[in-house]
C-alpha positions as CSV (number, residue, x, y, z in Angstrom):
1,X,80.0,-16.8,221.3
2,X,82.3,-18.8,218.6
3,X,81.0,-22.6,218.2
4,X,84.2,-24.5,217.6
5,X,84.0,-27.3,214.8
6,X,87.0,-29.7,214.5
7,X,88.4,-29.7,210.8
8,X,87.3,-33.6,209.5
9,X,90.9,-33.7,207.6
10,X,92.2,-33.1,211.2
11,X,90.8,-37.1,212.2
12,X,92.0,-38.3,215.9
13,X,94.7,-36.3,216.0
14,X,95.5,-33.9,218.8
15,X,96.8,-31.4,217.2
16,X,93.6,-30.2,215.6
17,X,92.2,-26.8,213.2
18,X,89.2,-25.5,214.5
19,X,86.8,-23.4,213.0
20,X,83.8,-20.8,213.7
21,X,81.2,-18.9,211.9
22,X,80.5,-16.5,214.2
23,X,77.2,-13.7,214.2
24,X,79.9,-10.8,213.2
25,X,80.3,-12.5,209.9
26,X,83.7,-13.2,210.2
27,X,85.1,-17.0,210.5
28,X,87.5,-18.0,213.6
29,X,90.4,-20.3,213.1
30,X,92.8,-21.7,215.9
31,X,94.9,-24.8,216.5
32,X,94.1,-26.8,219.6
33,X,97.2,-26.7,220.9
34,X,96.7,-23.2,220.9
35,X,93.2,-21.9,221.7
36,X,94.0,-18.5,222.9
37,X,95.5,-17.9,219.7
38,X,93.1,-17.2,216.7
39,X,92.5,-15.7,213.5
40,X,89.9,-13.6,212.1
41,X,89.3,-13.9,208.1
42,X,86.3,-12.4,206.1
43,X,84.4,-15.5,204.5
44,X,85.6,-14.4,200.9
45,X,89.2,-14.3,202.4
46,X,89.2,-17.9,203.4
47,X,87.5,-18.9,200.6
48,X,90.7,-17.1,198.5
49,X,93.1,-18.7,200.2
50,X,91.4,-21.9,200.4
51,X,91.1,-21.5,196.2
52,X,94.5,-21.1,196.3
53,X,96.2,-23.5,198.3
54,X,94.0,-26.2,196.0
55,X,95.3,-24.6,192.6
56,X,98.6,-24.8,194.0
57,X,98.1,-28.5,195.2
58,X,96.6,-29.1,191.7
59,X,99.5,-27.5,189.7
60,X,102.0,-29.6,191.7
61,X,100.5,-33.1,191.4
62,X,100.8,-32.3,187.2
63,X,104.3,-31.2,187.9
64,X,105.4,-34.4,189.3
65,X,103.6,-36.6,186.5
């Protein structure tokens, strides 16, 4: 059974990201608006992505300087 945690960057919003560990090993991911809907990613996967999205974020902000 997935414990759902509410993303912190998500505040009091409604439209939240939710997130998982669950006992598989695998991490859970849905949008509150959708709950039936969610994704399935490997720890190292997320943690990829993640890394990405933030060196993208980080080559941008230098870009606009």
């Amino acid at each position: 059974m997935a414990v759902w945690q509410k993303s912190s960057y998500s505040g009091t919003a409604s439209n939240c990201l939710n997130i998982a560990a669950v006992g598989d090993g695998t991490v859970r991911l849905r949008e509150s608006d959708d709950p039936d809907t969610v994704l399935v990613v490997a720890p190292a996967s997320l943690r990829a992505l993640l890394a990405a999205i933030r060196s993208h974020r980080h080559r941008h902000r230098h870009q606009l300087r």
